[in-house]
MARBA-3410 file (N, C-alpha, C, O; in Angstrom, 1 decimal):
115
-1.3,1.6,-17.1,-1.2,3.1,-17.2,0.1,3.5,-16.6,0.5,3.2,-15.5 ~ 0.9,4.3,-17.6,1.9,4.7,-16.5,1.7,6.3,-16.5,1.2,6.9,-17.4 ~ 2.1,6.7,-15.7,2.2,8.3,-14.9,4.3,8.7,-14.9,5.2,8.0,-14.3 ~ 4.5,9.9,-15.6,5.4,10.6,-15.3,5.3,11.6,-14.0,4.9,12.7,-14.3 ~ 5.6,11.1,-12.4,5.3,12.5,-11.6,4.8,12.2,-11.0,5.2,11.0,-10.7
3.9,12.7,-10.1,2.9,12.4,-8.9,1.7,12.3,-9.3,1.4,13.0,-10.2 ~ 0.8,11.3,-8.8,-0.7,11.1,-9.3,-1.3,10.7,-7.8,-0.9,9.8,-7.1 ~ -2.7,11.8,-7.7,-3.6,11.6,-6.8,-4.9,11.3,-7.2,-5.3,12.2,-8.0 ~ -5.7,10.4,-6.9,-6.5,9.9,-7.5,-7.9,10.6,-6.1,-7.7,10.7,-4.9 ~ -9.2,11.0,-6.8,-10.6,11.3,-6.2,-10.8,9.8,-5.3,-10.2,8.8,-5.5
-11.6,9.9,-4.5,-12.6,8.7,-4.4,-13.2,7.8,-5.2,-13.4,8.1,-6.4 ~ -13.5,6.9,-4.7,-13.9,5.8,-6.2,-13.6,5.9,-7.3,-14.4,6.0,-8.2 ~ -12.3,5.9,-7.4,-11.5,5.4,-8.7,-11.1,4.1,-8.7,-10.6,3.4,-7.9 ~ -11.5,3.9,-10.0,-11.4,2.3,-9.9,-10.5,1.8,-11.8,-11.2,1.6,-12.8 ~ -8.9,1.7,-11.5,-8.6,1.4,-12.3,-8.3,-0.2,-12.9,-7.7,-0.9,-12.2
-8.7,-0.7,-14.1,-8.8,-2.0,-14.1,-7.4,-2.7,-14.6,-7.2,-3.9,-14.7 ~ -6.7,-1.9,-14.9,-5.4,-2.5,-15.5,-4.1,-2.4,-14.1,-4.2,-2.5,-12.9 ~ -2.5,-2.1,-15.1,-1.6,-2.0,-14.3,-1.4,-0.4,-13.9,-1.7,0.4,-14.8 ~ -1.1,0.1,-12.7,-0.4,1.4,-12.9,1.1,1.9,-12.2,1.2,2.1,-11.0 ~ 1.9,2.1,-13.0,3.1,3.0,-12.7,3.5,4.2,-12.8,3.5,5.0,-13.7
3.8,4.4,-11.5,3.8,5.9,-11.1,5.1,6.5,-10.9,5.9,5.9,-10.1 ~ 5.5,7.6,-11.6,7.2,7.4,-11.0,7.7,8.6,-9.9,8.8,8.9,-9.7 ~ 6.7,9.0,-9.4,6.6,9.8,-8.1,5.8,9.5,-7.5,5.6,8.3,-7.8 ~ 4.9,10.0,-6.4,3.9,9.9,-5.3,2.7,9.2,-5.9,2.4,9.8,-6.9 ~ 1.9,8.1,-5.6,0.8,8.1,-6.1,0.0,8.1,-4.7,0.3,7.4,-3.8
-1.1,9.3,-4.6,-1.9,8.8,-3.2,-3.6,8.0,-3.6,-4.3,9.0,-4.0 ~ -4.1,7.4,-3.6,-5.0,6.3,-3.5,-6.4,7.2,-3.1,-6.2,7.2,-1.9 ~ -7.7,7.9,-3.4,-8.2,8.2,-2.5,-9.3,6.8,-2.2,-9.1,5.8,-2.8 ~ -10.7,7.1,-0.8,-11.1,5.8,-0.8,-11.7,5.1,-1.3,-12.7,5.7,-1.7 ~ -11.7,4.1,-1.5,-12.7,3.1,-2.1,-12.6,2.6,-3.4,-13.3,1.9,-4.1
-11.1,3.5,-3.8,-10.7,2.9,-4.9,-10.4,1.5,-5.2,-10.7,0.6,-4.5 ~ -9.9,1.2,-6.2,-9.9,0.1,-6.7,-8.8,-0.7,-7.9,-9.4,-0.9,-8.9 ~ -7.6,-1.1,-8.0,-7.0,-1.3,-8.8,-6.6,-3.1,-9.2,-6.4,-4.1,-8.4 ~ -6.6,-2.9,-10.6,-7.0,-4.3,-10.9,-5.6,-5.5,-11.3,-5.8,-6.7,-11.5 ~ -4.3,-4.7,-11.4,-3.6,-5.1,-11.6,-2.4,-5.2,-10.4,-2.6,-5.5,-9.2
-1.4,-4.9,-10.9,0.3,-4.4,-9.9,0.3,-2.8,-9.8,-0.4,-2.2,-10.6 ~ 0.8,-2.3,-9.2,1.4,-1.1,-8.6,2.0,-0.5,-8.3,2.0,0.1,-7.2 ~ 3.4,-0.3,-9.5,4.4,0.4,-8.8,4.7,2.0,-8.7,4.4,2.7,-9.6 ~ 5.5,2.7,-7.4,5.5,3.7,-7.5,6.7,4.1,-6.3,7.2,3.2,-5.5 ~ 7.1,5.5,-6.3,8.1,5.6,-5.6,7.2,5.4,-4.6,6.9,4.2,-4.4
6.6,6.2,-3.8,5.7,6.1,-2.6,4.4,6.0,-2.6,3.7,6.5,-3.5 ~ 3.8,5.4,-1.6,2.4,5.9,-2.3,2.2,5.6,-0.4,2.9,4.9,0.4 ~ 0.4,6.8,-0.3,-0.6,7.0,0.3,-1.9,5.6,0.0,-2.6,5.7,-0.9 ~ -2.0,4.8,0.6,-3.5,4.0,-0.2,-4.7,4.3,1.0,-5.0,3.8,2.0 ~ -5.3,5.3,0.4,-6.9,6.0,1.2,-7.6,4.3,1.9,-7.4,3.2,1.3
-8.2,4.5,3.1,-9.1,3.6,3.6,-10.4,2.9,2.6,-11.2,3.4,1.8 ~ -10.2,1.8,2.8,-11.1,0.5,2.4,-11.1,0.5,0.5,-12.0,0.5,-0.3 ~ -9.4,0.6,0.3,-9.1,0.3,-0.8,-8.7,-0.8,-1.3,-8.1,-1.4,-0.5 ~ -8.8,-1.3,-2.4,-8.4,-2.8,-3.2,-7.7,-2.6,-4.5,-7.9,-2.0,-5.5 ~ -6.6,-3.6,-3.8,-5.3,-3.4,-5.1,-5.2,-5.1,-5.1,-4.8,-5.8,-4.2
-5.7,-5.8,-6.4,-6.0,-7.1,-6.7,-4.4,-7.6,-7.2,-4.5,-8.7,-7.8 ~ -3.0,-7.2,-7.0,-2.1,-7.3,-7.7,-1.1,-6.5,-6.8,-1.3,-5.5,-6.1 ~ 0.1,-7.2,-6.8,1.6,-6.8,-5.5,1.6,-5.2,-5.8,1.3,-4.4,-6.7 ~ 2.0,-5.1,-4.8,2.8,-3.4,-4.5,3.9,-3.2,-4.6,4.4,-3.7,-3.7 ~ 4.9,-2.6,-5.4,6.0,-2.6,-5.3,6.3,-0.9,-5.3,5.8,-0.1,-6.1
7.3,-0.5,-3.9,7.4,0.9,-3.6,9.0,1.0,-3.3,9.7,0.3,-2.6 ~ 9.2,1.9,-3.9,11.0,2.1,-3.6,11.2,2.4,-2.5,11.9,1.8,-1.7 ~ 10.2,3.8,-2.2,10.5,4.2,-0.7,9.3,3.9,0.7,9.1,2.8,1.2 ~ 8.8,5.1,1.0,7.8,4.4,1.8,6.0,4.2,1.7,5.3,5.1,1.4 ~ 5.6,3.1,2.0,3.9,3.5,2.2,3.6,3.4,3.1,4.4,2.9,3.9
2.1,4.0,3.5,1.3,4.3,4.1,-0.2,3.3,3.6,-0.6,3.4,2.4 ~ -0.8,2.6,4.4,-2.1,1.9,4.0,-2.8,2.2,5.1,-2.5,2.0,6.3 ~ -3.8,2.8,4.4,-5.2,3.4,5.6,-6.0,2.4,6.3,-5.6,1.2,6.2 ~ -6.7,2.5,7.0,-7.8,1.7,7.3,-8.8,0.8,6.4,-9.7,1.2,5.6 ~ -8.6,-0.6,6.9,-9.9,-1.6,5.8,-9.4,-1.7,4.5,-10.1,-2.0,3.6
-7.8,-1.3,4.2,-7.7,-1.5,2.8,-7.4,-3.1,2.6,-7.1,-3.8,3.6 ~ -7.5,-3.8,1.4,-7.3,-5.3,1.2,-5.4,-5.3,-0.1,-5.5,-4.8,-1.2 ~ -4.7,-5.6,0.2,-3.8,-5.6,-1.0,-3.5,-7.1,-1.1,-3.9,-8.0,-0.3 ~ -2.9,-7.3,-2.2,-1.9,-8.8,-2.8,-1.0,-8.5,-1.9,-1.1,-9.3,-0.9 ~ -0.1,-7.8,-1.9,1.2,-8.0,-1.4,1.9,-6.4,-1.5,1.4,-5.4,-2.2
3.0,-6.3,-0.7,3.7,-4.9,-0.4,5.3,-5.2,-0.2,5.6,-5.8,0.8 ~ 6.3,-5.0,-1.0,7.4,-4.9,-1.1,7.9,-3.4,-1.1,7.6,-2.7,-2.1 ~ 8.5,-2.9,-0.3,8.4,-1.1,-0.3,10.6,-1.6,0.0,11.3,-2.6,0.4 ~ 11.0,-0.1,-0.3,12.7,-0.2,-0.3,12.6,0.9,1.5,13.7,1.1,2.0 ~ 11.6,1.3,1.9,11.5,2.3,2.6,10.5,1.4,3.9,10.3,0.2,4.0
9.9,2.7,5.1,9.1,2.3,5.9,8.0,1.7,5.3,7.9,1.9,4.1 ~ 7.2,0.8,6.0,5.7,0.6,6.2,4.5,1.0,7.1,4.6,0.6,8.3 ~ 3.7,1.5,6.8,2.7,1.9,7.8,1.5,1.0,7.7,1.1,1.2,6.6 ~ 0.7,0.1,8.4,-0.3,0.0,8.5,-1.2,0.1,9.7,-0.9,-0.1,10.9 ~ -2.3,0.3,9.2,-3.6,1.1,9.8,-4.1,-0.3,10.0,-3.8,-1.3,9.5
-5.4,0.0,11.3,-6.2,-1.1,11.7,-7.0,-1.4,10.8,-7.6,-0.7,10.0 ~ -7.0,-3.1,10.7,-7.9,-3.7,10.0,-7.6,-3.6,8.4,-8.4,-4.1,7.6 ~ -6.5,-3.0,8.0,-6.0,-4.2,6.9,-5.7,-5.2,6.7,-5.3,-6.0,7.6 ~ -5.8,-5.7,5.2,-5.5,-7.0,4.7,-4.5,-7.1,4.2,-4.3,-6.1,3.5 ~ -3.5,-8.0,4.2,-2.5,-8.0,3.2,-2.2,-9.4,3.2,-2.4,-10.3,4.0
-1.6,-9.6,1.9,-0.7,-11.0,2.2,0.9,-10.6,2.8,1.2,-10.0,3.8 ~ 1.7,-11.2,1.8,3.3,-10.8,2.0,4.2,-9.4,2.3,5.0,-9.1,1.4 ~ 4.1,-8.7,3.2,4.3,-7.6,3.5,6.6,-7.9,3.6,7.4,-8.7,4.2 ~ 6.7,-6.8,2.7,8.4,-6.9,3.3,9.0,-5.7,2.8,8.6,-5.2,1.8 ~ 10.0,-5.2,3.7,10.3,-4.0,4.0,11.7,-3.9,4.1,12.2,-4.5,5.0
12.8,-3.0,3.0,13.9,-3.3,3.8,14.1,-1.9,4.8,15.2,-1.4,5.1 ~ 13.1,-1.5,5.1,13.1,-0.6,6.7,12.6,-1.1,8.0,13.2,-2.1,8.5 ~ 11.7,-0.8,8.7,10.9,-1.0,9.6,9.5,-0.8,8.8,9.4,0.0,7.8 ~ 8.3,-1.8,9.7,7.2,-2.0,9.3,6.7,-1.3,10.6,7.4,-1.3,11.6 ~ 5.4,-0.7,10.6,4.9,0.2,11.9,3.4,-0.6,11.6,2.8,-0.5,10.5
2.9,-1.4,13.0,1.7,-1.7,12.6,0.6,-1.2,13.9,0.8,-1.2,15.1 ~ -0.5,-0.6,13.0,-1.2,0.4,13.9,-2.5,-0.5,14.5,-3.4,-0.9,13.7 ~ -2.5,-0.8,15.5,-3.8,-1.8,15.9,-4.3,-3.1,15.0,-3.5,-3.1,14.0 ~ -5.0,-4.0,15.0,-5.2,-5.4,14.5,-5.0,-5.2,12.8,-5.7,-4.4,12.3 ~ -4.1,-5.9,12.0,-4.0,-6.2,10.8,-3.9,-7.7,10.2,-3.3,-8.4,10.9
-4.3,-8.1,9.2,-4.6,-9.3,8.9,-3.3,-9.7,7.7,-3.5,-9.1,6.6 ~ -2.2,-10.5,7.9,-0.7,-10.4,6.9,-0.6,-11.9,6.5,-1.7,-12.4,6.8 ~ -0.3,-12.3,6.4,0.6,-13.7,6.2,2.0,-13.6,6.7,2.5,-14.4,7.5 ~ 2.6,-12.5,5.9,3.5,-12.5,6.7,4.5,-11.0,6.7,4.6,-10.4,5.7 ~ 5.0,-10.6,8.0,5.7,-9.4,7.8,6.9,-9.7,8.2,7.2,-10.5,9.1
7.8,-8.7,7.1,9.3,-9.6,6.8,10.0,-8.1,6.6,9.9,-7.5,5.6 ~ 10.5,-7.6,7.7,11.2,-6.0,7.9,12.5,-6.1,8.7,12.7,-7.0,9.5 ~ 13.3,-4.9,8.4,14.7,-4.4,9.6,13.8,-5.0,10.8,14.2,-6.0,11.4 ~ 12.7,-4.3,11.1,12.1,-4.2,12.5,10.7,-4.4,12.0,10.3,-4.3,10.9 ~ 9.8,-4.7,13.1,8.2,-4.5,13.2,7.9,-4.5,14.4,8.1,-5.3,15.3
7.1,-2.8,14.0,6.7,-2.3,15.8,5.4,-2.2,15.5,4.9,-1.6,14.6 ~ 4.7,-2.8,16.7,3.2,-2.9,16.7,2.7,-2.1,17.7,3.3,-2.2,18.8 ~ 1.8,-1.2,17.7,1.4,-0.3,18.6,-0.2,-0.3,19.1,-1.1,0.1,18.4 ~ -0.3,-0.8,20.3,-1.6,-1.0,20.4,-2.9,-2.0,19.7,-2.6,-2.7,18.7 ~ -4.1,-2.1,20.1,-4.9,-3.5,19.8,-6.1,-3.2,19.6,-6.9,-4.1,19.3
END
């Protein structure tokens, strides 16, 4: 699916393909996406599943309990307690908010705040 613009998605949306976004996409929770993801920025709502890489020009934000493949952003990273990720890389700083679960985080910087 691609999107011209900003796309905000309800609760439990659950898309099964790719989606490209070429402005903001914000995620709400418990969504679900089945493929890759790209977009300039994007929001991902708590205890969401993106089965396929993230790729973000500028910056994200991942809520609480979300699970992803992977996050390549050109901008910040934010994560929230108790996410999953695999390959996290950032060419800014990564900001990690209490326990998250990575393989690996690969940023300018990474500041972890609290446990």
């Amino acid at each position: 699916m691609k999107i011209d613009g900003n796309f905000i998605t309800p609760a439990e949306t659950h898309i099964w393909g790719n989606i490209i976004v070429g402005g903001c996409l914000e995620l709400g929770p418990h969504s679900t996406v089945g493929g890759y993801v790209e977009a300039e920025s994007i929001v991902i709502g708590h205890d969401v599943r993106i089965k396929g890489p993230l790729h973000v020009l500028e910056t994200a934000t991942v809520c609480d309990n979300a699970c992803l493949h992977s996050i390549r952003a050109g901008g910040n990273i934010t994560l929230r307690p108790g996410v999953r990720v695999g390959d996290v890389n950032s060419a800014e700083t990564i900001f990690v908010y209490g326990k998250v679960t990575s393989e690996r985080l690969f940023g300018r910087a990474v500041k972890v705040y609290g446990i």
